[in-house]
N, CA, C and O of each residue as an XYZ file, in Angstrom:
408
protein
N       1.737    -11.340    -52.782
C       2.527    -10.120    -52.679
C       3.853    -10.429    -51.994
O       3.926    -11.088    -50.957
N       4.886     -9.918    -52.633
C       6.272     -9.759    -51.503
C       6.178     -9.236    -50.477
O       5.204     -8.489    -50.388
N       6.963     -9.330    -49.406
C       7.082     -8.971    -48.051
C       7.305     -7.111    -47.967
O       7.102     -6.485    -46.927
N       7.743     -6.473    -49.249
C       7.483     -5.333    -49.372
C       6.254     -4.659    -49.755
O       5.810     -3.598    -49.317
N       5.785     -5.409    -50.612
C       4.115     -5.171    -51.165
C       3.227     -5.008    -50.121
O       2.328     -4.168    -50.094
N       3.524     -5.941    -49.129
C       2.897     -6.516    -47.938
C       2.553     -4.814    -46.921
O       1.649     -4.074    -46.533
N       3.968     -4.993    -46.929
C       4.420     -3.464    -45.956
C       3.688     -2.081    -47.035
O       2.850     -1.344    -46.517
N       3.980     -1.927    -48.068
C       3.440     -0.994    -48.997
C       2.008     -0.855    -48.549
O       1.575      0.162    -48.007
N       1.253     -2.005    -48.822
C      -0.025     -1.942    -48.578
C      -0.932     -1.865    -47.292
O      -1.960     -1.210    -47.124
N      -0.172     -2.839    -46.302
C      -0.735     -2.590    -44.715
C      -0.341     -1.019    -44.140
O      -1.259     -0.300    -43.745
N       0.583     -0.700    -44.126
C       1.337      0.296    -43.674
C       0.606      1.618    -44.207
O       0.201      2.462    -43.408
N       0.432      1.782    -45.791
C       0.074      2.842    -46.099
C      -0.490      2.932    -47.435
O      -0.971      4.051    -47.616
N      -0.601      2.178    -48.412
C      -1.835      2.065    -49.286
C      -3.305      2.026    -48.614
O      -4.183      2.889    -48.595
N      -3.278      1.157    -48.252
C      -4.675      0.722    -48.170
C      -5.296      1.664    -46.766
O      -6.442      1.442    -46.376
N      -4.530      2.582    -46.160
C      -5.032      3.989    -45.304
C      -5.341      5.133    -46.172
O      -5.924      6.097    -45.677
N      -5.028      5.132    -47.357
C      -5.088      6.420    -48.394
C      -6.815      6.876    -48.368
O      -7.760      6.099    -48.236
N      -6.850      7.797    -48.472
C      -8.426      8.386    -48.819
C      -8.876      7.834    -50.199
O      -9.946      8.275    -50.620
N      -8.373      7.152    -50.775
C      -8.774      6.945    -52.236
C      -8.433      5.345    -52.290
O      -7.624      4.849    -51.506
N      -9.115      4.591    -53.275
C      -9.608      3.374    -53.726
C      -8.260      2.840    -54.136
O      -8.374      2.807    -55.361
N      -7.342      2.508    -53.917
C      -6.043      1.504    -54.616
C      -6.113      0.264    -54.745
O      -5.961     -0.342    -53.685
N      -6.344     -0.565    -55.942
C      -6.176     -2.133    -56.599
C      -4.810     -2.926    -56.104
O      -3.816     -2.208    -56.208
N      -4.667     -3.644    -55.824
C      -3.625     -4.235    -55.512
C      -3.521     -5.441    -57.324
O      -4.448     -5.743    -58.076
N      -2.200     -5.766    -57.409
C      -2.612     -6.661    -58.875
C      -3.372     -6.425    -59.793
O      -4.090     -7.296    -60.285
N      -3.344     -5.093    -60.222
C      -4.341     -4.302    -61.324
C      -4.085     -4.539    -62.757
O      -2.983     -4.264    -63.231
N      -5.151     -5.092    -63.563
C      -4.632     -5.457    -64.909
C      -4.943     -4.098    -65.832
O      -6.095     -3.784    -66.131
N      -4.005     -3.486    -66.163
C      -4.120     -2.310    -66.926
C      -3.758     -2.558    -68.827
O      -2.571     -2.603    -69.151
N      -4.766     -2.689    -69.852
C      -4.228     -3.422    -70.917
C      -3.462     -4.683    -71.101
O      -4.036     -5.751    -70.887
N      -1.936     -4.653    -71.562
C      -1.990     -6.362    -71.177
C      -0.846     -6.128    -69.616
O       0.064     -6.730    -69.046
N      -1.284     -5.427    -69.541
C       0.057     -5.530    -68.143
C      -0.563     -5.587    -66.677
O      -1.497     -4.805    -66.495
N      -0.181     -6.407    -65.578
C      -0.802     -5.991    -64.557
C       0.281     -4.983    -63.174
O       1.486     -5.232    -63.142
N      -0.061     -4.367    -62.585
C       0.602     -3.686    -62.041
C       0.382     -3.761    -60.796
O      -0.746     -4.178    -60.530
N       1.166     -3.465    -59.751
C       1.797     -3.785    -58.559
C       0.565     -3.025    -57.564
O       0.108     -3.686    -56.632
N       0.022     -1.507    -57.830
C      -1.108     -1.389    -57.205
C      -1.329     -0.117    -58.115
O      -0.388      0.483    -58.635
N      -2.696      0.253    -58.268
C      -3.477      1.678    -58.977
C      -4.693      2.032    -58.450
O      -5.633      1.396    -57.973
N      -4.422      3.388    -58.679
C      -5.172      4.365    -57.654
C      -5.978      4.852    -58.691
O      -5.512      5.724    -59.424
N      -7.367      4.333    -58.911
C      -8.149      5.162    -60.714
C      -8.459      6.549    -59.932
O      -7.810      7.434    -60.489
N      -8.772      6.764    -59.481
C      -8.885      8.344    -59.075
C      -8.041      9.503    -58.865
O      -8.499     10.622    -58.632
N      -6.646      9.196    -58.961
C      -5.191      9.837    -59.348
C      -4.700      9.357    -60.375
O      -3.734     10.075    -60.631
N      -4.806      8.314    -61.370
C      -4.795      7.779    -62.269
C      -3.016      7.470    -61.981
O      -2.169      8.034    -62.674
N      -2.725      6.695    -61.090
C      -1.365      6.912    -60.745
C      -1.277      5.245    -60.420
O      -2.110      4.604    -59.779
N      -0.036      4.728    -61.043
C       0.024      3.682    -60.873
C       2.253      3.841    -59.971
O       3.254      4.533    -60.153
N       1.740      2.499    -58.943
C       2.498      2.206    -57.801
C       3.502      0.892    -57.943
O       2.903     -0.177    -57.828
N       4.786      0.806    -58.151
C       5.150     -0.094    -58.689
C       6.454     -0.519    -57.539
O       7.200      0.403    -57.207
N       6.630     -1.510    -57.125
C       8.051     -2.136    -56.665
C       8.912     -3.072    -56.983
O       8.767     -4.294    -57.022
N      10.144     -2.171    -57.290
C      11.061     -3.206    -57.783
C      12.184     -4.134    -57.252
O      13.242     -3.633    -56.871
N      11.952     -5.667    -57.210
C      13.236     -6.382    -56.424
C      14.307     -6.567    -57.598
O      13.930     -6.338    -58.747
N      15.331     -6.880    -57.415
C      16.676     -6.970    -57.611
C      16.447     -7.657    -59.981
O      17.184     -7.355    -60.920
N      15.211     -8.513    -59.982
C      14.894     -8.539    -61.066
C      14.661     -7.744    -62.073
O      14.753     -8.064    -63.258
N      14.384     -6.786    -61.688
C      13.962     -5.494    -62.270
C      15.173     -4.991    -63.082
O      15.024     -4.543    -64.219
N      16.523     -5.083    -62.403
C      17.068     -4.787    -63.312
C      18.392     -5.169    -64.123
O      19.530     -4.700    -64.139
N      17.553     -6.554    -64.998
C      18.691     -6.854    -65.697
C      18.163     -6.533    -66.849
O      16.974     -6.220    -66.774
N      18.718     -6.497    -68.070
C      18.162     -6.220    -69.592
C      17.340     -6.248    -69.896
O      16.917     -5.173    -70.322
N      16.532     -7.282    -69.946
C      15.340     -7.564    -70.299
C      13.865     -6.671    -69.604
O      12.995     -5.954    -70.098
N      14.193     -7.210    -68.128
C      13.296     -6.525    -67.589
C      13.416     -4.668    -67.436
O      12.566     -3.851    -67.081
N      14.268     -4.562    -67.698
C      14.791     -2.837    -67.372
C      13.697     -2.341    -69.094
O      12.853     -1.449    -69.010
N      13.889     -2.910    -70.135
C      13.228     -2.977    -71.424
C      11.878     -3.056    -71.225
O      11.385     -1.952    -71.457
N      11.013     -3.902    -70.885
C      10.034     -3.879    -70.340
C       9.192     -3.378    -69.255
O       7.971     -3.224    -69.228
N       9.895     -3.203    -68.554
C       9.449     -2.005    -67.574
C       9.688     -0.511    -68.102
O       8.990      0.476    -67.874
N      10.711     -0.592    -68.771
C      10.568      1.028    -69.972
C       9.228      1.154    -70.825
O       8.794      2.300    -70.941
N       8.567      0.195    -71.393
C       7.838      0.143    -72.785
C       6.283     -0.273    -71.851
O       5.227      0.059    -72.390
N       6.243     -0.768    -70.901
C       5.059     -0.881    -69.721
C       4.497      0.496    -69.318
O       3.329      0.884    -69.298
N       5.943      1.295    -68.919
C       6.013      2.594    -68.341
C       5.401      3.592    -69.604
O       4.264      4.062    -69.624
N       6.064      3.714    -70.259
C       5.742      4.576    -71.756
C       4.072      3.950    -72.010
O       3.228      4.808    -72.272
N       3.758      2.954    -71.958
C       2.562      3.069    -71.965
C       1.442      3.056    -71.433
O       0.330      3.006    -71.961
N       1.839      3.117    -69.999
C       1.052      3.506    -68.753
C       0.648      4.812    -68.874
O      -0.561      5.040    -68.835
N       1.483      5.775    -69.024
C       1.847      7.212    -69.173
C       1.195      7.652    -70.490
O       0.962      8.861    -70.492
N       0.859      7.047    -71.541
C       0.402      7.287    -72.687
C      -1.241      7.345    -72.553
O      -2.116      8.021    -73.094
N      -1.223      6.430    -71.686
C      -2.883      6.423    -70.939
C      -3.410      7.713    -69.997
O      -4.476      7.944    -69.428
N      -2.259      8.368    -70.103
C      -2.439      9.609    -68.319
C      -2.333      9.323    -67.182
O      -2.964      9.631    -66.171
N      -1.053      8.389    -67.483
C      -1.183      7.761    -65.614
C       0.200      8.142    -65.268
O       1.172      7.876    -65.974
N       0.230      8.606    -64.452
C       1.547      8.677    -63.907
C       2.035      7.526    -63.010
O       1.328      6.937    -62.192
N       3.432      7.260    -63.285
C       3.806      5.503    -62.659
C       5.367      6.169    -61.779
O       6.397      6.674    -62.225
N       4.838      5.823    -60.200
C       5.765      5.599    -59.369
C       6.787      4.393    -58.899
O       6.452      3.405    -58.246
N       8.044      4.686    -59.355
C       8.629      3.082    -59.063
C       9.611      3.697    -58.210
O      10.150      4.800    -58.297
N       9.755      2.659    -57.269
C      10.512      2.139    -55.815
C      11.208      0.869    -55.908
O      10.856     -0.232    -56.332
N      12.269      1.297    -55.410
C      12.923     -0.354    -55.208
C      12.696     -0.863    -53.829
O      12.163     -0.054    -53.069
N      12.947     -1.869    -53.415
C      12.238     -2.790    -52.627
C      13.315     -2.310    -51.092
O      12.921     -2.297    -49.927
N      14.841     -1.929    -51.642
C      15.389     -1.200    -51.235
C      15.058     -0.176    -50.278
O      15.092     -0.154    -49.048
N      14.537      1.167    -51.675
C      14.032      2.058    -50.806
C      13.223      2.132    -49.754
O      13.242      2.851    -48.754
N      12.432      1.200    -50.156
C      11.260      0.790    -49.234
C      11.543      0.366    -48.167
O      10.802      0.724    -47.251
N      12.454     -0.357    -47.898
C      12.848     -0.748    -46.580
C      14.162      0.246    -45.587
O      14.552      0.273    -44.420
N      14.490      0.973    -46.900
C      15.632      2.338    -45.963
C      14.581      3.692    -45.754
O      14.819      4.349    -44.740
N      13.739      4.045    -46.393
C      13.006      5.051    -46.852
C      11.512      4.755    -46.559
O      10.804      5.316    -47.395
N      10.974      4.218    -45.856
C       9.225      4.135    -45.981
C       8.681      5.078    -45.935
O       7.804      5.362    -46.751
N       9.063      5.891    -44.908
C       8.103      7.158    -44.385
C       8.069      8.150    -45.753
O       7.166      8.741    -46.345
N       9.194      8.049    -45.899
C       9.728      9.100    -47.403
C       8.848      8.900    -48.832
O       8.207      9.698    -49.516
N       9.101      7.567    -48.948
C       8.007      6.902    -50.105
C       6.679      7.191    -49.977
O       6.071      7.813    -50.848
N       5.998      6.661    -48.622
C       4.626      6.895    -48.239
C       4.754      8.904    -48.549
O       4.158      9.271    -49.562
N       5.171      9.558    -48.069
C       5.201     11.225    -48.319
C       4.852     11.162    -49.741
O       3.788     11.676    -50.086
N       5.728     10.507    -50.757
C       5.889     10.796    -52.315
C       4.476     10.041    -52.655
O       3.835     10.426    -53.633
N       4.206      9.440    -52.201
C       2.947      8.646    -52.770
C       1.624      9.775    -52.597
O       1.001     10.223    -53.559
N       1.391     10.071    -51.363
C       0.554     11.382    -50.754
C       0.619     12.695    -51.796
O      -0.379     13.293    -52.198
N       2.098     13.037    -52.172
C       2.047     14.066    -53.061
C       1.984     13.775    -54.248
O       2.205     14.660    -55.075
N       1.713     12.653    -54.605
C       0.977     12.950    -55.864
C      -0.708     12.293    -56.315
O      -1.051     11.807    -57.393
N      -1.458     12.483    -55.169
C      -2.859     12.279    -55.195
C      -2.801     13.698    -55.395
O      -1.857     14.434    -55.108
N      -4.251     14.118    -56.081
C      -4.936     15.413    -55.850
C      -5.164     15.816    -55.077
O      -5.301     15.172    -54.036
N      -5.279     16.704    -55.129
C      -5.906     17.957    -53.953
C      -7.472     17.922    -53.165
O      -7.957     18.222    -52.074
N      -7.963     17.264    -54.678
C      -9.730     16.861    -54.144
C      -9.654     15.443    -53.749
O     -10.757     15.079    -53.344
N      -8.801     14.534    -53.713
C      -8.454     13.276    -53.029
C      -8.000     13.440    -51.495
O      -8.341     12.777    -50.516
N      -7.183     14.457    -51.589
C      -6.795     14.334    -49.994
C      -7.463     14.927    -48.782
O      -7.530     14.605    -47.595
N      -8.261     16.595    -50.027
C      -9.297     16.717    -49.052
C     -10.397     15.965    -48.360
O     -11.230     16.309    -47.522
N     -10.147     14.852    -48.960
C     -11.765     14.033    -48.259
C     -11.306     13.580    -46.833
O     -12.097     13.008    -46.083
């Protein structure tokens, strides 16, 4: 994991009331972390993310994450390090209601 993944996950994934994968292989793609019980997949992006290619592929990853019923959160590695508390909030609001009650 990157030094943001790192922070993503100590910090506040892996405190969530619900089960999150870290390196989750979803069809042929694997993803950064997923929550099967919000069906919500967690994604961070460094500075690679966006040149042509990858901006394309992370479009057509996304479209078919979402085609599955998953909703896909992406962060830049950026935000993450100006914004944590903020991100961790956005991550919280979009678990369920019967997820957070537990």
């Amino acid at each position: 994991m990157t030094k943001e993944e790192k922070k993503l996950w100590y910090d506040c994934l892996r405190l969530l009331p619900c089960k999150v994968h870290r390196q989750y292989v979803i069809g042929k793609y694997v993803v950064d972390f997923y929550c099967a019980s919000a069906d919500l997949v967690i994604e961070l992006d460094g500075a690679q993310h966006y040149e042509d290619d990858a901006l394309r592929y992370d479009a057509e990853r996304d479209a078919y994450l979402r085609s599955q019923g998953m909703t896909v959160l992406r962060y830049t590695n950026i935000e993450l390090n100006q914004n944590f508390k903020g991100i961790c909030e956005d991550i919280w609001a979009h678990l369920p209601d019967w997820v957070t009650a537990q």
